[in-house]
DSSP file (Angstrom, degrees, kcal/mol; ACC not computed):
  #  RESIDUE AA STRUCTURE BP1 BP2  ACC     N-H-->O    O-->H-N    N-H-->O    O-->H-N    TCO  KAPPA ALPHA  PHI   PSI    X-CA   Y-CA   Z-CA
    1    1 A X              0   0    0      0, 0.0     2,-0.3     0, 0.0    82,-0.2   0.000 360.0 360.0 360.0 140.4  114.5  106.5  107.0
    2    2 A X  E     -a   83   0A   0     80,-0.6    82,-2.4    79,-0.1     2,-0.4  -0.658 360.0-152.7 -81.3 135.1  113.9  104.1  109.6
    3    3 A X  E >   -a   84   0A   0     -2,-0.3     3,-0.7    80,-0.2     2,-0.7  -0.935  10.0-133.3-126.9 124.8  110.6  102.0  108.5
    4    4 A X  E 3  S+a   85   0A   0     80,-1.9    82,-3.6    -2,-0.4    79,-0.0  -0.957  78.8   4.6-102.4 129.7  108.1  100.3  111.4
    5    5 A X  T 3>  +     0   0    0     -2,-0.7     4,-0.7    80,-0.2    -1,-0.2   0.619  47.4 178.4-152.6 114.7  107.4   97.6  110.8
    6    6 A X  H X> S+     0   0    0     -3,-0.7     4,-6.6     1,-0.2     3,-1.1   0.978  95.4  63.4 -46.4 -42.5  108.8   95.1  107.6
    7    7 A X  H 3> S+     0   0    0      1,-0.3     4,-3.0     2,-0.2     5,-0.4   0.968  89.0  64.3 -53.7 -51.5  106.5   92.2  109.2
    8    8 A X  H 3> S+     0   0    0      1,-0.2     4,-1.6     2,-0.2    -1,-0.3   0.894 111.1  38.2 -50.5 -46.4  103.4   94.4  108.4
    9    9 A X  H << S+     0   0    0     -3,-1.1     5,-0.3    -4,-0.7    -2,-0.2   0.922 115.8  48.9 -58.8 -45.7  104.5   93.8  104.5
   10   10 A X  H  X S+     0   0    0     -4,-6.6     4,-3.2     1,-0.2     5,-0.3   0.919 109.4  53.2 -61.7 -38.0  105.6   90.4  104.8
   11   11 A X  H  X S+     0   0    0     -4,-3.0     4,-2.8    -5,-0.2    -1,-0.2   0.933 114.9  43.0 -39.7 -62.7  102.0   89.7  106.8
   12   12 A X  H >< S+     0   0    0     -4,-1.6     3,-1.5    -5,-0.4     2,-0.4  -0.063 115.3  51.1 -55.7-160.1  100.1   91.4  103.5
   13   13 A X  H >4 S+     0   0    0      1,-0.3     3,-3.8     2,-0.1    -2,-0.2  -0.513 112.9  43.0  91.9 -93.3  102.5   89.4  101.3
   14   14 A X  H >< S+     0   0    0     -4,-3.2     3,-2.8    -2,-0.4    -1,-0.3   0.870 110.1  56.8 -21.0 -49.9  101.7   86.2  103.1
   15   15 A X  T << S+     0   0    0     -4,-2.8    -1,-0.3    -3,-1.5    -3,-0.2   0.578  96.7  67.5 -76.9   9.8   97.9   87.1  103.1
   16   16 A X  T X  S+     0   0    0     -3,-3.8     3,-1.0    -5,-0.1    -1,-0.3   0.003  75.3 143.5-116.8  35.1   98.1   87.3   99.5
   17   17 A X  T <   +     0   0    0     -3,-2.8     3,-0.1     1,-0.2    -3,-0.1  -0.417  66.7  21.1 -55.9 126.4   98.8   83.3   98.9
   18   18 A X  T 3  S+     0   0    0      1,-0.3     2,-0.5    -2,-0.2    -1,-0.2   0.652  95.1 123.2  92.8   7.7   97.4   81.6   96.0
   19   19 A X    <   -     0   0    0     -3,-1.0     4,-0.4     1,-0.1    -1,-0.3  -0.848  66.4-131.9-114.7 157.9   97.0   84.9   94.1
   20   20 A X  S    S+     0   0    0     -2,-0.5     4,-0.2     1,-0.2    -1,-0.1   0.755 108.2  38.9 -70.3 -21.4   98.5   85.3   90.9
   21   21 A X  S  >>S+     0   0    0      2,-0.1     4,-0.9     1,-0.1     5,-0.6   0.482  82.1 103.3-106.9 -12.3  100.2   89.0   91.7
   22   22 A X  H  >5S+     0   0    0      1,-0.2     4,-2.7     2,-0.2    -2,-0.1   0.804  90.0  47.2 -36.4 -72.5  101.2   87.8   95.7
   23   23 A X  H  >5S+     0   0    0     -4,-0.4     4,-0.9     1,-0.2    -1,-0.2   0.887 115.3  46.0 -46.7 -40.1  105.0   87.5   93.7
   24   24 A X  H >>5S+     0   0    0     -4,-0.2     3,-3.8     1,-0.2     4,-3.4   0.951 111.3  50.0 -30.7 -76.6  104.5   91.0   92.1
   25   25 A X  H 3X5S+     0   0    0     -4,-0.9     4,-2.2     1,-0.3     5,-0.3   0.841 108.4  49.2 -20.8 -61.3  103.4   92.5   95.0
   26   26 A X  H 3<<S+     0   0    0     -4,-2.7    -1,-0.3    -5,-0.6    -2,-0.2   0.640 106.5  56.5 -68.0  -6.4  106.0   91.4   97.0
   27   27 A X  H XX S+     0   0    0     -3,-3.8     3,-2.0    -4,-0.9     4,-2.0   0.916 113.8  44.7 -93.5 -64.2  108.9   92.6   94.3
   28   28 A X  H 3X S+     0   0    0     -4,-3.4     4,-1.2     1,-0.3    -2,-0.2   0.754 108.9  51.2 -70.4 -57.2  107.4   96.1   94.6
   29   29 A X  H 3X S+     0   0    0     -4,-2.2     4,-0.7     2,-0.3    -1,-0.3   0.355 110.8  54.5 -28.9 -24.1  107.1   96.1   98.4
   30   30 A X  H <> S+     0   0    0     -3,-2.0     4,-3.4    -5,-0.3     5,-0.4   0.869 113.7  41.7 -63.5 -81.0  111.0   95.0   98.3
   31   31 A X  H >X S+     0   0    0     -4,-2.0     3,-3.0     1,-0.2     4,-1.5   0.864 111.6  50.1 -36.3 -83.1  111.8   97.8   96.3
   32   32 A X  H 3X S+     0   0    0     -4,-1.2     4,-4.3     1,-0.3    -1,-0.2   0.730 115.8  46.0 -15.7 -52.3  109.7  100.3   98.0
   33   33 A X  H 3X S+     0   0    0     -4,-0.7     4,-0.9    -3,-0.3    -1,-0.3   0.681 113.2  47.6 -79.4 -19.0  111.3   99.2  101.4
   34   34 A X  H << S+     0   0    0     -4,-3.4    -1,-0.3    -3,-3.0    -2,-0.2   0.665 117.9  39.0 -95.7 -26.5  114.9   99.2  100.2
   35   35 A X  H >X S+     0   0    0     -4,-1.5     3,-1.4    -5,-0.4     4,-0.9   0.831 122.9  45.7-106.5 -49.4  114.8  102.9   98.3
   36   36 A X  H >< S+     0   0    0     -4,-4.3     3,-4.4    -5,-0.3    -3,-0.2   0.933 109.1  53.0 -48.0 -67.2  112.5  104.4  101.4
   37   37 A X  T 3< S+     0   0    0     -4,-0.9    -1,-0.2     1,-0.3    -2,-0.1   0.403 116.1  42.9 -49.6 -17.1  114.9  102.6  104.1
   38   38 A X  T <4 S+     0   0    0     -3,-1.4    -1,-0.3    -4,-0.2    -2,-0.2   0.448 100.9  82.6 -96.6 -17.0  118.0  104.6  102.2
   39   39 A X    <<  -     0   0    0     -3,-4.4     2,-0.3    -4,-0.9     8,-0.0  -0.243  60.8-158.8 -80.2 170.2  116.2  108.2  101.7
   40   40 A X        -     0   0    0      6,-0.1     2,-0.5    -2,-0.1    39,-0.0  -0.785  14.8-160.0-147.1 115.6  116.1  110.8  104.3
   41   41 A X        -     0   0    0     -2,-0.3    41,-0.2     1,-0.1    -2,-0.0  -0.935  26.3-176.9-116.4 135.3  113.4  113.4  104.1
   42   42 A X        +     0   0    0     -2,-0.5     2,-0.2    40,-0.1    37,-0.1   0.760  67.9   4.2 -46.6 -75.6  113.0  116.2  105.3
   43   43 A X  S    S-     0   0    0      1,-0.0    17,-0.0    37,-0.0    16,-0.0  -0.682  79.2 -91.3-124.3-174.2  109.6  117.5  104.2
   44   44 A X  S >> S+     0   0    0     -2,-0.2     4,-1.4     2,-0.1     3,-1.4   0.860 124.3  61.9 -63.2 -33.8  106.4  116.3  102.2
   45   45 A X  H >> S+     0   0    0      1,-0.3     4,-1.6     3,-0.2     3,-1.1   0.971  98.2  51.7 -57.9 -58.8  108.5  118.0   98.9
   46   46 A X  H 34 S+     0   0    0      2,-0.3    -1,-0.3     1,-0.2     4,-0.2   0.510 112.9  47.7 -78.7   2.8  111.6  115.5   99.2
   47   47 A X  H <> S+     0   0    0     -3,-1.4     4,-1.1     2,-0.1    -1,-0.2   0.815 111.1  51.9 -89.3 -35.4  108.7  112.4   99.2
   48   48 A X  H << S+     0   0    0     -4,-1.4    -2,-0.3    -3,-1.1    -3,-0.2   0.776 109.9  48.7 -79.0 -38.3  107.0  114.0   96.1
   49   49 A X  T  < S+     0   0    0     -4,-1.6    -1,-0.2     1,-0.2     3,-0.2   0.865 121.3  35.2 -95.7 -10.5  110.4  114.3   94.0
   50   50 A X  T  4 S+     0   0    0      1,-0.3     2,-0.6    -5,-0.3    -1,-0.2   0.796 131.4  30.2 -82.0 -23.2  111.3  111.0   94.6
   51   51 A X     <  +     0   0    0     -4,-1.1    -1,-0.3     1,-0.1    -4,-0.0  -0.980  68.3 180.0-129.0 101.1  107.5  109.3   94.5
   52   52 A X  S    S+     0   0    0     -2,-0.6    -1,-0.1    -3,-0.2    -4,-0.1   0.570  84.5  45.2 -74.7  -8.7  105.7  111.9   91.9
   53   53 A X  S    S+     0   0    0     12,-0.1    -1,-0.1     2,-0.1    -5,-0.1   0.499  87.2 127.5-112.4   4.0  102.2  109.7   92.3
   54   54 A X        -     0   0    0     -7,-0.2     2,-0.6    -6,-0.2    10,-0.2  -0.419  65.3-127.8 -55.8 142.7  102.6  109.6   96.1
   55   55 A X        -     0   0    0      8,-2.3     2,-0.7    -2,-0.1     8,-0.5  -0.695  18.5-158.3 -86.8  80.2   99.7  110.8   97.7
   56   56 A X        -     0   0    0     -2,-0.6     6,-0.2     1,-0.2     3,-0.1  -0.576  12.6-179.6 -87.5 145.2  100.6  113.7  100.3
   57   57 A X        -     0   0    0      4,-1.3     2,-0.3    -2,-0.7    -1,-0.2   0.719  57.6 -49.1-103.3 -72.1   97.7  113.7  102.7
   58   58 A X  S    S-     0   0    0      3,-1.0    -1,-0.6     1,-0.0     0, 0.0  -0.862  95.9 -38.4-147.1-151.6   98.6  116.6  105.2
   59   59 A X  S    S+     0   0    0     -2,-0.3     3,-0.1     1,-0.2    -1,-0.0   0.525 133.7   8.7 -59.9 -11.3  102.0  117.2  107.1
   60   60 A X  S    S+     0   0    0      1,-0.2    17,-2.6    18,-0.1     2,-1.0   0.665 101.6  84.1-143.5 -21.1  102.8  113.6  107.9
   61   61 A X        +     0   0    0     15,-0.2    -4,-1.3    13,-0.1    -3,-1.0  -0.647  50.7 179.1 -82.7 108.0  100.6  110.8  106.2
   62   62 A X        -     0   0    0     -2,-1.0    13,-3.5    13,-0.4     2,-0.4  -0.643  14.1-150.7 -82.6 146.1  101.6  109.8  102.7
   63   63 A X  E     -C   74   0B   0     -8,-0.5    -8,-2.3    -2,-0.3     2,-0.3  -0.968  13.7-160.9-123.4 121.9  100.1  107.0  100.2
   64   64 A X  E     -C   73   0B   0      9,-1.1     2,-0.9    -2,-0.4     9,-0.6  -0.740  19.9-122.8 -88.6 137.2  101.9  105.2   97.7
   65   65 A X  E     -C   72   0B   0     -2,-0.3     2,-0.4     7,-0.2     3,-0.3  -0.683  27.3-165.7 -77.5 110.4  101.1  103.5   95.1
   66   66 A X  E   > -C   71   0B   0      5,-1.5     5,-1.1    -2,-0.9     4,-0.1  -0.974  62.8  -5.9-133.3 119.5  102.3   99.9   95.0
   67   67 A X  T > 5S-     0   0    0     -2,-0.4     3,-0.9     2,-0.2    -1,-0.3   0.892 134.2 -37.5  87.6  79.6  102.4   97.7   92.0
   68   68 A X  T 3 5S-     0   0    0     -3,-0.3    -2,-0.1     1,-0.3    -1,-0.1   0.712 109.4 -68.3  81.6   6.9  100.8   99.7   89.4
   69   69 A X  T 3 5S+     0   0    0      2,-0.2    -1,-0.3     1,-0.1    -2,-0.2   0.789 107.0 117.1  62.7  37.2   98.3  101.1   91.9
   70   70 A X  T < 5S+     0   0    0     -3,-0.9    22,-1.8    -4,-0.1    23,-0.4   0.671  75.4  47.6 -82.9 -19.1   96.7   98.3   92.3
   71   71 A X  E   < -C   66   0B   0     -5,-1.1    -5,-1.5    20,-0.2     2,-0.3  -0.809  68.2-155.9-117.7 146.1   97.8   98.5   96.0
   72   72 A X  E     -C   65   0B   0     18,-0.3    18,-1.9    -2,-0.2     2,-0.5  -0.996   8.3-170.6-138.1 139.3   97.6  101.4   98.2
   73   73 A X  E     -C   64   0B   0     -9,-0.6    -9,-1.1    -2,-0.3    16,-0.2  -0.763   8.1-159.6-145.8 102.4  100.2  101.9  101.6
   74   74 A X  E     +C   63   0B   0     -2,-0.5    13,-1.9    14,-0.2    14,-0.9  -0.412  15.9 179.0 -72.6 126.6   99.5  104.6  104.0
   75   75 A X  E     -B   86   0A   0    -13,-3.5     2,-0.6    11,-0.2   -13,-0.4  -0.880  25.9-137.0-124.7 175.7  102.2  105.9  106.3
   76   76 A X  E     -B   85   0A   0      9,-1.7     9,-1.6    -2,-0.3     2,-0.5  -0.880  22.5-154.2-136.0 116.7  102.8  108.0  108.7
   77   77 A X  E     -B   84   0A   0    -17,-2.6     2,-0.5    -2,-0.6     7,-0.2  -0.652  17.4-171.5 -97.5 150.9  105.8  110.0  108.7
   78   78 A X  E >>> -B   83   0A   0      5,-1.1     4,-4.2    -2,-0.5     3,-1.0  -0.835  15.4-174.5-135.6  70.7  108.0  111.8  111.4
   79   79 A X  T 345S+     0   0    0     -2,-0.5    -1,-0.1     1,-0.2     5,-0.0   0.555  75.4  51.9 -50.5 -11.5  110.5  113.8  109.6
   80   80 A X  T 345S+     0   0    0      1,-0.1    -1,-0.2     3,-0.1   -38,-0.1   0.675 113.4  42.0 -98.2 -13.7  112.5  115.0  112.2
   81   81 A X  T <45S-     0   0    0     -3,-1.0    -2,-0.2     2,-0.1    -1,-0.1   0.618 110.1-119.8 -98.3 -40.9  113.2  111.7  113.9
   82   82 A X  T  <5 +     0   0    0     -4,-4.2   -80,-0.6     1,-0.2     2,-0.3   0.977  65.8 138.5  63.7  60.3  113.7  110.0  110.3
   83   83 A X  E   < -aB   2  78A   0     -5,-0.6    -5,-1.1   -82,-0.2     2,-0.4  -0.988  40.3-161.5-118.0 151.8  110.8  107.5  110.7
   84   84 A X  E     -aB   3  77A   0    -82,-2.4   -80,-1.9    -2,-0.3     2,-0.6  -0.747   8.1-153.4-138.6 113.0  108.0  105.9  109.1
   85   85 A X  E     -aB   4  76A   0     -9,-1.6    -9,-1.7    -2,-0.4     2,-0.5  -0.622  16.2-136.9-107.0 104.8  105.6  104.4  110.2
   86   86 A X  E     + B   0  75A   0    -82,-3.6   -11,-0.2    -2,-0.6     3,-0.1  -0.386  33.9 166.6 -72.6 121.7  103.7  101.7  108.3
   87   87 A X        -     0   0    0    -13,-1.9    20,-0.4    -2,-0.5    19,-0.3   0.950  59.2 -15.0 -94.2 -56.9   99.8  102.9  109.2
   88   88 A X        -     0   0    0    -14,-0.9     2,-0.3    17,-0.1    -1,-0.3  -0.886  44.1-166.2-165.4 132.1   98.0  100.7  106.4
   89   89 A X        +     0   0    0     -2,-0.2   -16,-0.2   -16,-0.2     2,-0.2  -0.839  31.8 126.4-170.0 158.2   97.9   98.5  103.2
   90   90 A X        -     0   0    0    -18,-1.9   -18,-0.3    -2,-0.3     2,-0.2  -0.443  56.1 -53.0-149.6-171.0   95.1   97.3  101.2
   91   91 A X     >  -     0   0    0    -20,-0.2     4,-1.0    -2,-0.2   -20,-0.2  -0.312  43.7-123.0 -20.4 144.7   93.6   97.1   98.0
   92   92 A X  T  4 S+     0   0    0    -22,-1.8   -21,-0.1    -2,-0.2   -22,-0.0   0.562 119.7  54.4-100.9  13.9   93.2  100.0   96.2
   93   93 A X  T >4 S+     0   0    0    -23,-0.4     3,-4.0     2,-0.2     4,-0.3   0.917 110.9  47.6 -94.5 -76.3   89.5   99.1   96.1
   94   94 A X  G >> S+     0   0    0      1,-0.3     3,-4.0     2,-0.2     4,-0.8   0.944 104.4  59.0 -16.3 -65.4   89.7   98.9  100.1
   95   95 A X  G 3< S+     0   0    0     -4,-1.0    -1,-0.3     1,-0.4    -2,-0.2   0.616  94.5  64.7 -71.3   0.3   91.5  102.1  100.5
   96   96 A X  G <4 S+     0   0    0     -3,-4.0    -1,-0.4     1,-0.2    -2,-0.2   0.812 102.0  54.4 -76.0  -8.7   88.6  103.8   98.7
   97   97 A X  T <4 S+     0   0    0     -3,-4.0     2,-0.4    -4,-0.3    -2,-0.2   0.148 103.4  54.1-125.6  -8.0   86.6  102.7  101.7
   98   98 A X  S  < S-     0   0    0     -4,-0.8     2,-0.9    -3,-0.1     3,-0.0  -0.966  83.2-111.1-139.2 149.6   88.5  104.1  104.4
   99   99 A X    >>  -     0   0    0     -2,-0.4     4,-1.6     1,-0.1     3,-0.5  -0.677  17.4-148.2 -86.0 109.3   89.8  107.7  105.4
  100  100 A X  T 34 S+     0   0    0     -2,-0.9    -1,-0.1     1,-0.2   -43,-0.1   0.831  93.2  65.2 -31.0 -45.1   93.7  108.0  105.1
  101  101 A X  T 34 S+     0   0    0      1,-0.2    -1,-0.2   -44,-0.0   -44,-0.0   0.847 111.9  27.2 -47.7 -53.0   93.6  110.5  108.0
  102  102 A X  T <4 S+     0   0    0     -3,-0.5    -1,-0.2     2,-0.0    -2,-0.2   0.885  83.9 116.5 -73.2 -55.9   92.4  108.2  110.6
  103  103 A X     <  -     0   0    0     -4,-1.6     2,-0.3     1,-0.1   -15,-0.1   0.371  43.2-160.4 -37.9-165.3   93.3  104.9  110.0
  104  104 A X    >   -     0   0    0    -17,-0.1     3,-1.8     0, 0.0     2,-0.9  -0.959  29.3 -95.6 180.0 143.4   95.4  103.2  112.2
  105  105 A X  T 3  S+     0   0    0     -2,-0.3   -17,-0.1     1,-0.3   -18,-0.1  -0.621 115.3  31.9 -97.6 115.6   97.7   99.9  111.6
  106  106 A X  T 3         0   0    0     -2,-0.9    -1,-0.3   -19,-0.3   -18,-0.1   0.129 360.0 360.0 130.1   6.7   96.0   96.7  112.7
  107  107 A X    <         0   0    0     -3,-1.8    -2,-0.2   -20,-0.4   -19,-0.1   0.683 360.0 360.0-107.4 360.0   92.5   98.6  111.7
């Protein structure tokens, strides 16, 4: 899968300086971006057997759970293109606060 945009992690990553998990974070956000950036899916099924706690919202926005679900990272996918589109990442405290559906990346 082609993933927009890495800089949207490294920005969160960065905006988490001086915190005790900022390296955590960033190990699982590695990961994430290195096993997504090698999959190709299809449907919402082929996200769910590789990510069983992803989050399928309807036919193209997923949420994952990143580092221990402390972290929550909304995308928006385009299966037929083989893209993904980084929507969102937060808190998982944030992301109760906000609708998955809607959100929108810089909001």
């Amino acid at each position: 899968m082609r993933i927009i945009s890495r800089r949207t992690l490294r920005e969160f990553v960065r905006s988490l300086a001086g915190r005790k998990d900022q390296a955590a974070v960033k190990a699982a956000l590695d990961a994430w971006f290195h096993e997504v950036s090698r999959a190709r899916w299809f449907t919402p099924a082929d996200v769910r057997r590789h990510y069983a706690t992803a989050s399928i919202v309807d036919s193209e926005r997923v949420v994952f759970n990143i580092k221990g679900n402390s972290y929550r990272l909304i995308v928006a996918v385009d299966y037929a293109k083989g893209i993904v589109w980084i929507k969102w990442i937060g808190s998982h405290r944030e992301y109760d606060r906000l609708d998955a559906n809607e959100v929108q990346y810089g909001s």
